[in-house]
C-alpha positions, 0 to 999 in steps of 0.5 A: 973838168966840171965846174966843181971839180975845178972849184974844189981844186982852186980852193984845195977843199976836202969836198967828197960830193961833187954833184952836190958841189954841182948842184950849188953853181947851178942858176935857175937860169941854166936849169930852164935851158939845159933840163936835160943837164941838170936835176935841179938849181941851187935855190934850196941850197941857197935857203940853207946856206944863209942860215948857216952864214947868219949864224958863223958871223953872228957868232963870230961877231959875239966873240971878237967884239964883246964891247958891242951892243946888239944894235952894233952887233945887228949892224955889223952883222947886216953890212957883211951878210948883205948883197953886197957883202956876200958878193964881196966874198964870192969875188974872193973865190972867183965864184962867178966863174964857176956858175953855171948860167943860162945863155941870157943870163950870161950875157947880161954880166950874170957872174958880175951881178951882186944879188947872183953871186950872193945867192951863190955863195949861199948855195955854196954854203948850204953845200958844205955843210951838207958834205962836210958839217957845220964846223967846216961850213962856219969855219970856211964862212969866218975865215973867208970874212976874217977882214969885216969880222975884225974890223974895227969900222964907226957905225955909220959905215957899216950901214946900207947906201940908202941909209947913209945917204938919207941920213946925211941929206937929212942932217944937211937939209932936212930932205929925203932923198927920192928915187925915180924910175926912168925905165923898165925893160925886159920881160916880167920875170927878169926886168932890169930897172932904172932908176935915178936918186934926186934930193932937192930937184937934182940928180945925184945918182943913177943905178938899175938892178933886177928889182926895184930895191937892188936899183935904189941901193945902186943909184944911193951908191952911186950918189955917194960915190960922186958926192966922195969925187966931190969932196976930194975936188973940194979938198984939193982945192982947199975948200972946207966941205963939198958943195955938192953935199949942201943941197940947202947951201947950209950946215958942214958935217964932220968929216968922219960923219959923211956917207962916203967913209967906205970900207979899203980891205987894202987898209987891213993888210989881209988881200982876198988871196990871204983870205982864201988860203985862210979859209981853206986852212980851217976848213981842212982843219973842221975835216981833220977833226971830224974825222979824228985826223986833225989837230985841235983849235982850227974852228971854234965849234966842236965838228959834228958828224955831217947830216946823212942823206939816202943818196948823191944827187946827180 
């Protein structure tokens, strides 16, 4: 079975163009080894497919949280079409194990690799909408990110690990944190990078990623995640802040200010399956719609007729 069909089937999507389906799993990577495979990647699909997520979320957002400014609203925005979030909703369909990979590609963890899986889920995106109409697509987008779109998170959480990190450092001791290179290896076009986050001449984070940006946010990141560890040793031992947070030795934070205040899907009660069975749902509805089969109120945009293309891509 291809991998469309198999993902059509684990999702229970009404998908009527497999190869276009085929052509969303498709990483660059793949179609330079097997030319002979494959017509084309899903970088084009991947282009179309983030502006049709931008837009669900952000009218999702508008709808579900009418006290928010623009800025909360950019912001939330911001934290769930991000890599990291758009990675987060691949996860939810197993989307990695779908991909179609190149050998190297493949072996370096490419289905795990956020920055891939969020191209993807894009492509993804940018295939159903092409197949079945923008109320699908966006209906089967807001579904899927129903637990980030109802949450009720503080502004500071929704933020970027590179921002919050900053931030905190800043309040603390007035220091930005710097990121340095400990290396670079691999050929130019799929170079990893490594790099290290300092504040105040200590290391406090390390992370590597395909450019230099996406190494950063790992290393910030991960500063968090050990300055967390930290806070929950201290708390354990009855101290009233983390060491590790004072790089000056000076000011406490409030608590619900740190760089550690993370978002738990387990504390909203709705787990990845929920989502998925969720999002299939409104996506079946936006098609029974469409096609006159279907009972009002699945989607909150009236279904369209799908763009007409001249001919299936193979």
């Amino acid at each position: 079975m291809r991998p469309a069909a198999a993902l059509a089937e684990r999702l229970g999507l009404p998908v009527r163009d497999l190869d276009l389906l085929q052509q969303a799993l498709i990483h660059s990577s793949y179609l330079h080894e097997h030319r002979d495979l494959a017509a084309g990647h899903n970088e084009r699909l991947e282009f179309l497919g983030d502006s049709v997520v931008s837009l669900a979320i952000s009218d999702a957002l508008y709808r579900r949280h009418p006290g928010d400014d623009e800025g909360v609203l950019s912001a939330r925005r911001a934290s769930i079409v991000s890599t990291a979030g758009l990675a987060r909703l691949a996860s939810r369909l197993d989307l990695g194990e779908y991909l179609l990979l190149g050998a190297g590609e493949s072996q370096r963890g490419g289905r795990r690799r956020p920055a891939l899986l969020a191209s993807a889920f894009e492509a993804l995106v940018g295939a159903l909408y092409l197949d079945l109409g923008y109320g699908a697509a966006s209906g089967f987008v807001v579904a899927l990110a129903g637990p980030e779109l109802t949450s009720d998170r503080p502004l500071g959480a929704l933020k970027s690990p590179k921002s919050r990190l900053q931030e905190y450092t800043q309040r603390l001791s007035g220091e930005r944190p710097q990121y340095r290179l400990i290396d670079a290896v691999g050929p130019d076009h799929d170079k990893v990078f490594r790099l290290e986050a300092v504040v105040g001449g200590r290391v406090i984070g390390v992370g590597e990623g395909h450019s230099r940006r996406l190494a950063e946010t790992e290393a910030a990141a991960d500063a968090i995640e050990s300055l967390r560890h930290r806070a929950r040793e201290q708390a354990a031992d009855g101290a009233e802040a983390p060491e590790l947070a004072r790089f000056d030795g000076g000011a406490q934070a409030r608590a619900d200010r740190e760089p550690w205040v993370e978002f738990d899907l387990s504390e909203l009660g709705m787990g990845a399956a929920l989502a998925v069975e969720e999002a299939t749902r409104a996506i079946r509805e936006a098609v029974g719609l469409e096609t006159g089969k279907g009972a009002a109120g699945g989607v909150a945009h009236e279904i369209g007729p799908a763009p007409a293309r001249s001919r299936k891509r193979r």
